[in-house]
C-alpha positions in Angstrom: 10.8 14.9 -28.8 10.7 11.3 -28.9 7.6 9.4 -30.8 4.4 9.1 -28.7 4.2 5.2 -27.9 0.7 6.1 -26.2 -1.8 9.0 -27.1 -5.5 9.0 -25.4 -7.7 11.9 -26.7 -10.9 13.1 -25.5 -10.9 10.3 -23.2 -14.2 10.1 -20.5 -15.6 7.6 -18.4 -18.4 7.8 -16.3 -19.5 5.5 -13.6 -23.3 6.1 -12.8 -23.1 9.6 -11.6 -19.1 9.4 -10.2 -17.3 11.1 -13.2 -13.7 8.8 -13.1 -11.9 10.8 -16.3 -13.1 14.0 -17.8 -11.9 14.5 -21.2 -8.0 13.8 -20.7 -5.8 14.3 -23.4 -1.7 12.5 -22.5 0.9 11.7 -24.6 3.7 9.5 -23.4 7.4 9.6 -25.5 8.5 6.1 -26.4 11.5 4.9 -24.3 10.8 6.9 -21.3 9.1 6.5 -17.6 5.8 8.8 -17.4 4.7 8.9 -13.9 1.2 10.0 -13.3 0.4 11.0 -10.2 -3.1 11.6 -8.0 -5.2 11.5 -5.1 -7.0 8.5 -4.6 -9.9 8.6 -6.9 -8.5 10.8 -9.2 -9.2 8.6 -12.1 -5.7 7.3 -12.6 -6.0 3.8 -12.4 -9.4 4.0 -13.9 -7.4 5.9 -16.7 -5.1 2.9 -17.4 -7.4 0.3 -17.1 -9.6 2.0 -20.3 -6.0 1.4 -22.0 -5.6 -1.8 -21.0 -8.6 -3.0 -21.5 -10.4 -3.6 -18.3 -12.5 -0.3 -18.9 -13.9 0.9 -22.2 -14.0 5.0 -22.8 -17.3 6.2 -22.9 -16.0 8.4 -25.6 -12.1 9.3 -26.6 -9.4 7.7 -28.6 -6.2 5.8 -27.9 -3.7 5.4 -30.3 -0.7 3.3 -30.2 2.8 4.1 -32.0 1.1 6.7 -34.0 -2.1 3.9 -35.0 -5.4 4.2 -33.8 -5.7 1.4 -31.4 -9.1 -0.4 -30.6 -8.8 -1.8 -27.3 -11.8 -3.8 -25.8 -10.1 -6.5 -23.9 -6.6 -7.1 -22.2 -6.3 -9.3 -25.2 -6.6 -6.6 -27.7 -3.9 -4.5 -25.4 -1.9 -7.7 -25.4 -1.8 -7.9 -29.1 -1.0 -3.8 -29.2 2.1 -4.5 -26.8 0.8 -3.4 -24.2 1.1 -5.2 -20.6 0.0 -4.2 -16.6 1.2 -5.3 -13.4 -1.8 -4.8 -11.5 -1.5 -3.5 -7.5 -2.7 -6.1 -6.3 -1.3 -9.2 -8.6 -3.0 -11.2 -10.4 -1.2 -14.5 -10.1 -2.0 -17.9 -9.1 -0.7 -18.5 -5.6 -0.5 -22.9 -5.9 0.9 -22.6 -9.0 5.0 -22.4 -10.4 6.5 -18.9 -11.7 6.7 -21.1 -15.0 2.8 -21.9 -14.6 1.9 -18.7 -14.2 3.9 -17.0 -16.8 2.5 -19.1 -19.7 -1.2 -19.3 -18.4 -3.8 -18.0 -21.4 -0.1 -18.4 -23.9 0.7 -21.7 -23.1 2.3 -22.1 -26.9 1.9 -25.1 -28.0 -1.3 -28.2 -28.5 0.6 -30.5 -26.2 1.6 -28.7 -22.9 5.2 -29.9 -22.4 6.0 -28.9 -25.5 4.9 -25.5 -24.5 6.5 -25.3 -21.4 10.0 -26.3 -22.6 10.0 -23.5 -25.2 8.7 -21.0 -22.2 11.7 -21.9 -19.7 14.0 -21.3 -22.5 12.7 -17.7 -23.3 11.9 -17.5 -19.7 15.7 -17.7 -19.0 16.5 -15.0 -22.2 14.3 -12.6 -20.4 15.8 -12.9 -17.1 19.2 -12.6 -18.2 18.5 -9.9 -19.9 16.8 -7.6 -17.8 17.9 -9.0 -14.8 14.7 -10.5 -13.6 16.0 -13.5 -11.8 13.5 -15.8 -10.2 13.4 -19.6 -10.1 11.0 -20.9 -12.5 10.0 -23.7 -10.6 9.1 -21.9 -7.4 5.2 -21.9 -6.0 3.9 -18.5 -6.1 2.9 -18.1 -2.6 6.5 -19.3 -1.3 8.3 -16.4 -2.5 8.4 -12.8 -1.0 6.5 -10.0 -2.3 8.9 -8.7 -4.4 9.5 -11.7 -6.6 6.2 -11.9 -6.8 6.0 -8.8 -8.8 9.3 -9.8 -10.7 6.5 -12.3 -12.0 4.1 -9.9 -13.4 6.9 -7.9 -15.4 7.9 -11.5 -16.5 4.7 -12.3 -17.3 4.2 -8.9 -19.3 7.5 -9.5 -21.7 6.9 -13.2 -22.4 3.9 -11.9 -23.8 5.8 -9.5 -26.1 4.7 -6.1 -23.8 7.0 -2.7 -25.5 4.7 -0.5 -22.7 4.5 -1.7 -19.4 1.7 0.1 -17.1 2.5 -0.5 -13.5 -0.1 0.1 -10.9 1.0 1.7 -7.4 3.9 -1.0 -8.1 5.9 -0.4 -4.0 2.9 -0.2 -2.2 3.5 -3.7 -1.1 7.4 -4.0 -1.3 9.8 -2.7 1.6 12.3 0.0 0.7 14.9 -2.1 -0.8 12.7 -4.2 -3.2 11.5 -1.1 -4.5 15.3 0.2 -4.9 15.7 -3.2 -7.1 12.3 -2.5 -9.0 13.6 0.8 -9.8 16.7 -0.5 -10.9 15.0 -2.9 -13.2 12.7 0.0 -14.5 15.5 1.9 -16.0 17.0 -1.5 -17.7 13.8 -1.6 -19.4 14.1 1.7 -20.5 17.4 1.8 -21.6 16.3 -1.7 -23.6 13.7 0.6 -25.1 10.6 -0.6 -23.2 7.8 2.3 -22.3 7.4 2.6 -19.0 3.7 4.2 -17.3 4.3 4.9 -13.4 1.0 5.2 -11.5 2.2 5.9 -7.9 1.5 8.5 -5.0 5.0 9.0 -4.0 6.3 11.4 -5.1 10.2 10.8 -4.4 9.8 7.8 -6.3 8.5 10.3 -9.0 11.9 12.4 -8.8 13.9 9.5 -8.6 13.1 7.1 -11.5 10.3 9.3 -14.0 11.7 11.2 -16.9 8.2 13.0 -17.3 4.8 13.4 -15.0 1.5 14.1 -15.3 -0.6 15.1 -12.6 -4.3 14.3 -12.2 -6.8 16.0 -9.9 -10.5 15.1 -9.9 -10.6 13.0 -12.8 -8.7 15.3 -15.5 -4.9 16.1 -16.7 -4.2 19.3 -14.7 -0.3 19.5 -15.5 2.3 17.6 -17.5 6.0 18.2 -16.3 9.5 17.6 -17.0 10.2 15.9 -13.9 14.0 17.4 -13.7 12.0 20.6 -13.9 9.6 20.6 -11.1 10.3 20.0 -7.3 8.2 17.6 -5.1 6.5 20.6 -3.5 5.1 21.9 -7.3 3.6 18.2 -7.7 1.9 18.0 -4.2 0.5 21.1 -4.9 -0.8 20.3 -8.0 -2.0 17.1 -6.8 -4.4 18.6 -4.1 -5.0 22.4 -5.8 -3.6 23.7 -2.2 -0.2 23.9 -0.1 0.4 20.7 1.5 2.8 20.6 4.7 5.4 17.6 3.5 6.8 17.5 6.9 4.6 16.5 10.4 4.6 19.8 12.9 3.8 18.5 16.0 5.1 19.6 19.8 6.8 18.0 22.1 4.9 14.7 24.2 3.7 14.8 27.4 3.8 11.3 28.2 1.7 10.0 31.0 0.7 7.2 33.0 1.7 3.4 31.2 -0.6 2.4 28.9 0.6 -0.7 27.3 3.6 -3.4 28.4 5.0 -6.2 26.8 7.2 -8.3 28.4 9.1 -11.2 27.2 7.0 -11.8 24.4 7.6 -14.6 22.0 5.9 -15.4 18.7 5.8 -18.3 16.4 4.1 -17.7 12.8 2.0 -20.5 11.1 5.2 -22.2 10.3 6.9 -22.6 13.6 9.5 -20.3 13.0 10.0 -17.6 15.5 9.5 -14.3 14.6 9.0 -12.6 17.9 12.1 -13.5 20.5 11.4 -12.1 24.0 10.5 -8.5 23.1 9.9 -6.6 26.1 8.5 -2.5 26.1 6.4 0.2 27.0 4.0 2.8 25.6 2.8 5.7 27.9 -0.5 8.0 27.6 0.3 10.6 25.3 3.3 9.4 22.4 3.9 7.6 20.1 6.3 4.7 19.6 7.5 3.9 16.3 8.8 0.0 15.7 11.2 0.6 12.7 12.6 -2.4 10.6 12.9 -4.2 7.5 9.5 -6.5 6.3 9.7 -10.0 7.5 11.3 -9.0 11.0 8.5 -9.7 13.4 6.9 -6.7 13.4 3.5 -8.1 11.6 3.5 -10.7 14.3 4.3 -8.9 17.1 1.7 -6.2 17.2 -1.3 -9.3 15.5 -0.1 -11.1 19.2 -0.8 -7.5 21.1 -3.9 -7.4 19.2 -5.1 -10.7 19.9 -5.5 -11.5 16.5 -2.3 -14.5 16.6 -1.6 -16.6 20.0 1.7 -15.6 21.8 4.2 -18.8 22.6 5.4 -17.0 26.1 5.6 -13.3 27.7 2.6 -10.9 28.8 0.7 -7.9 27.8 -1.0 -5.3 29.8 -3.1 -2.9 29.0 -4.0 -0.1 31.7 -1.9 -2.3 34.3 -5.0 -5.2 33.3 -3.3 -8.5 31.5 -4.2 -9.0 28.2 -4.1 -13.2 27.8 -2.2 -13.1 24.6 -0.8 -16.8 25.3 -4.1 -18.3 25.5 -8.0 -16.7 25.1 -7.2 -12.7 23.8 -10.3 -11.8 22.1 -10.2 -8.9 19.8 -14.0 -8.1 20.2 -12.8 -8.2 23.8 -10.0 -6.1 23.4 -11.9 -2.9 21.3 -14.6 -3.2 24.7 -11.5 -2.4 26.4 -10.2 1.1 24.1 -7.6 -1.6 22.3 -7.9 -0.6 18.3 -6.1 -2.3 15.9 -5.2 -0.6 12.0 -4.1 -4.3 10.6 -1.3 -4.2 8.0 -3.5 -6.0 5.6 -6.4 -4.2 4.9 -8.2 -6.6 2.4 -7.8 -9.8 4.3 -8.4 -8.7 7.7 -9.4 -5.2 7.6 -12.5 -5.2 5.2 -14.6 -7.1 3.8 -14.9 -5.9 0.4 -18.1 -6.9 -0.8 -19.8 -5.2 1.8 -21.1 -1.9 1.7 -19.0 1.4 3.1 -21.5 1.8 5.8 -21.5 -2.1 7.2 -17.2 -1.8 7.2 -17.3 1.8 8.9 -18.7 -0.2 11.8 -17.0 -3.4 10.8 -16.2 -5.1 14.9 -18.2 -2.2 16.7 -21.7 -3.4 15.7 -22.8 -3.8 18.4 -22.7 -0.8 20.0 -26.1 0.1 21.2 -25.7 3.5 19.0 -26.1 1.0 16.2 -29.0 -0.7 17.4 -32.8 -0.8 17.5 -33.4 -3.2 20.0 -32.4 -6.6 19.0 -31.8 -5.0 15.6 -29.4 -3.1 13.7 -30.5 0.6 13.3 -29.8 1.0 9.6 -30.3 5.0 9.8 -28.1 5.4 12.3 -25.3 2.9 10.7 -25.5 5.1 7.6 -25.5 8.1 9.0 -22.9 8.0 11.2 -20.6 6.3 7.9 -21.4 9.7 6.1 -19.9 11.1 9.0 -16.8 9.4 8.6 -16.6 10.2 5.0 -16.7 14.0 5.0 -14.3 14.0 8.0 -11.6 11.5 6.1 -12.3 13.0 2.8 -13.5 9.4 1.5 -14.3 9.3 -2.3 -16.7 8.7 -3.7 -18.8 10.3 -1.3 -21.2 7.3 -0.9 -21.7 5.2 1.6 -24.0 2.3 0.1 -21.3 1.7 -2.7 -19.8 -1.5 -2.1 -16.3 -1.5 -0.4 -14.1 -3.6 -3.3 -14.9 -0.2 -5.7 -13.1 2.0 -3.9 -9.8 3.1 -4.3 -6.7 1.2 -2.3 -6.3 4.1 -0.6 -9.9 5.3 0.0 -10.5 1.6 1.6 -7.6 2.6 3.9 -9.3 6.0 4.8 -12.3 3.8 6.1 -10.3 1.4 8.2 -8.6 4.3 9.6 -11.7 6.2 10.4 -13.6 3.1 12.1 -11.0 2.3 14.5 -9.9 6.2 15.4 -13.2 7.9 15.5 -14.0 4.9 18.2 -12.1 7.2 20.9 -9.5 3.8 21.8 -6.9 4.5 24.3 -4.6 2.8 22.9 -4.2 2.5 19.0 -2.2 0.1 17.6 -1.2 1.3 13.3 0.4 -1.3 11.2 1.3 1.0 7.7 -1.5 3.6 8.4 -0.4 5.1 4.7 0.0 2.1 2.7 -1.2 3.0 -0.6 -2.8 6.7 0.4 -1.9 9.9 -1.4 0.2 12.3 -0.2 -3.0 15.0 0.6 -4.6 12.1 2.3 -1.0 11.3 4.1 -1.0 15.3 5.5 -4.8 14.5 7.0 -3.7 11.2 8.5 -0.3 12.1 10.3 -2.2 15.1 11.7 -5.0 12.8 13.3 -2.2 10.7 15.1 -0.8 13.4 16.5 -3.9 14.5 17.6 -4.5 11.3 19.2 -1.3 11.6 20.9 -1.9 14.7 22.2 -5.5 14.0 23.3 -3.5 11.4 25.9 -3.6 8.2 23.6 -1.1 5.9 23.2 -0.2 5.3 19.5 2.3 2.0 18.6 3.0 2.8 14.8 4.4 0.1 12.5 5.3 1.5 9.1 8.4 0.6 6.5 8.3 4.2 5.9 11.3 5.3 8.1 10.6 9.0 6.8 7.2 8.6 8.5 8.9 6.3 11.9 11.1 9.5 12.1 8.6 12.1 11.6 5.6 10.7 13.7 7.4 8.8 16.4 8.4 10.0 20.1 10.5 7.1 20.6 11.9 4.5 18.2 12.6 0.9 18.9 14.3 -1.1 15.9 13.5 -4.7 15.2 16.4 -6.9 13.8 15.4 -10.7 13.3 12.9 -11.0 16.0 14.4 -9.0 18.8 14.4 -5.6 19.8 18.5 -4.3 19.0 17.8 -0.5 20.0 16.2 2.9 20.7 16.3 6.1 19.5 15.0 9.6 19.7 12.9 11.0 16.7 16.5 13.1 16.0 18.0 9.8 15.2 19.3 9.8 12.0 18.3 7.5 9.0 21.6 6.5 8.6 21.7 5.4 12.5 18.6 3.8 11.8 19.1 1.9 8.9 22.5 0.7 10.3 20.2 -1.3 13.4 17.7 -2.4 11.0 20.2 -4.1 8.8 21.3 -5.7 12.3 24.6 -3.4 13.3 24.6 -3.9 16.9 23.3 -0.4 18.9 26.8 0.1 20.5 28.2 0.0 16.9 25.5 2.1 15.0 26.2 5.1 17.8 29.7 5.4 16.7 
């Protein structure tokens, strides 16, 4: 076996009573990926943030290369060789790659001096593990995935031999996380450490050489990873049988519930992104919008939703016209049984220094179940957000902690649960299992379906064309704006990806 780069021992953290790692033992072989896997608030990225740093053990031991290893700060993990690309990065956006790369290590008293010896290794390291970015581009110019090409930059200019990535695809599209992967290996075969915290578990099989599973805050299994099977791991994850695959019978589709027709959409920069979309969603399915990030499909449904103003076309809802060219109001729109799962949950879903209980009726609070008169009934706010907790499994279990502190994919489960449990008629998903674990995933896919067959009408946007497939009734593929074909859910993912790269329809049936 190869020597342990990383060994924690005993470790154990406690938040008040919420126990996040209960004495966890892991070793992890130098020059390997180690993928460790979880539910959301498993203790996982809890776990790497006591070895980074961020966190200190309330008892345990990490040692490094063999040598105890007292970690108190990111500096002292720094200085061990140890570096983290965060979920959600840590970069700032008006700054230069260059700028953010050598922020805290700047190199030198006088700054240019410091910056000229930083492009120059800057360059060594993206030759050589093919990390390509320019170093002179602003942060928030450049697409997720460069973004993240960033953070590993960031990590080896500081002299990082383990690199702890956190959840690293749950903002990248399909092929950026194919690139990420192929970088991974790179630094593997260069003799870096990789440490895999993730929830997918195909991404486990694909690119881990060993994982270790975590359930409730301790180690329950460490595997081979050309040993086990996906189904071992979900298991293991969730301590019962979990259905990997969505069963669901056939629609009944009713009455129209939603049309768009010729629907164009600028974004903020006057570029179109929606070009005369026209379709419909009936009572009773769902319709899938497949296609790559960056496509139109963040705009188009943020138009529906009257959350972004429509250049031309028209929406109706319930045969009533929804004024997306000029006054949509999304208050307006939820009155009406419109509900809206954004995309984004931290900027437009939650606001995350509120409590659990005053985002589980985040939009709705005025409802007179939530009121005492001119006042907001506190009891009943409260009580109906422990509702929504032991129904969508949301951990911790407590509705007065503050939203930020919970888990990416816990905040999800409370988005989710505010705008389904509102009984909307139509229900409009963008990525309804971003960043949620595959137990939660099972519980999710089974409440859309439920909503389809309750006589909903579900408009799902997801980059997860195994979920488009499984969940959808229909599937419409956006290519650069328009709308370049349909397809059953037996289409294949072949077919699919053919019209998403832009194939035209005629071509992608041969």
């Amino acid at each position: 076996m190869a020597q342990a780069a990383i060994e924690l021992k005993g470790i154990n953290k406690s938040f008040g009573a919420v126990r996040a790692n209960r004495d966890i033992d892991i070793e992890i072989a130098q020059g390997t990926i180690h993928g460790i896997i979880g539910e959301n608030g498993a203790g996982k990225s809890t776990l790497m943030s006591i070895l980074y740093g961020f966190y200190q053990a309330d008892s345990g031991e990490i040692f490094v290369k063999g040598e105890k290893a007292s970690i108190h700060t990111p500096n002292d993990a720094i200085a061990a060789g140890i570096g983290m690309v965060h979920q959600h990065f840590m970069l700032v956006e008006n700054f230069t790659v260059l700028e953010n790369i050598i922020l805290g290590a700047e190199g030198a008293s006088l700054l240019n001096k410091g910056i000229a010896r930083a492009r120059s290794e800057l360059q060594r390291l993206e030759k050589e593990y093919g990390l390509e970015v320019d170093p002179d581009a602003v942060i928030e110019q450049l697409p997720v995935g460069l973004q993240q090409r960033v953070e590993i930059l960031k990590a080896l200019y500081r002299g990082a031999e383990i690199l702890i990535l956190d959840e690293p695809t749950g903002v990248l599209t399909p092929p950026e996380a194919d690139h990420l992967f192929r970088i991974l290996r790179m630094l593997k075969d260069q003799g870096k450490t990789i440490v895999l915290i993730t929830h997918k578990l195909r991404e486990i099989m694909a690119v881990t050489d060993n994982v270790s599973v975590m359930r409730q805050g301790t180690i329950v299994a460490t595997r081979k990873t050309a040993s086990t099977t996906v189904e071992e791991l979900a298991e293991l994850m969730v301590g019962r049988r979990v259905l990997l695959q969505v069963e669901k019978g056939a629609a009944k589709p009713g009455d129209f519930k939603l049309s768009v027709k010729n629907l164009t959409v600028k974004d903020g920069r006057g570029v179109t992104m929606v070009d005369d979309v026209s379709f419909d969603v009936r009572a009773g399915e769902i319709v899938g919008i497949a296609g790559v990030a960056g496509n139109g499909q963040s705009e188009l449904i943020e138009a529906i939703a009257g959350t972004r103003k429509a250049e031309t076309g028209s929406v109706t809802m319930d045969g009533n016209p929804i004024d997306v060219t000029g006054t949509a109001d999304p208050a307006e729109l939820r009155k009406r049984g419109l509900a809206h799962v954004p995309e984004d949950r931290h900027h437009v879903g939650l606001v995350l220094p509120f409590e659990e209980n005053e985002n589980a009726i985040l939009g709705y609070h005025d409802d007179p179940k939530f009121l005492n008169g001119a006042f907001l009934n506190i009891d009943a706010i409260r009580g109906d957000a422990r509702e929504k907790i032991e129904k969508y499994d949301i951990r911790p279990a407590d509705c007065r902690l503050r939203t930020a502190n919970f888990s990416g994919g816990n905040q999800q489960k409370i988005v989710l649960a505010r705008e389904m449990e509102n009984d909307p008629g139509v229900l409009i998903v963008g990525q309804p299992t971003r960043g949620v674990d595959v137990g939660a995933i099972e519980f999710i896919h089974k409440q859309l379906i439920a909503m389809r067959d309750q006589g909903k009408a579900v408009l799902l946007i997801s980059v997860e064309l195994d979920e488009i497939r499984s969940l959808s009734d229909r599937i419409l593929v956006m290519f650069d704006g328009r709308i370049v074909g349909e397809r059953g859910p037996d289409a294949t993912e072949g077919e699919l990806g053919l019209l998403m790269a832009g194939v035209e329809a005629q071509e992608a049936a041969e």
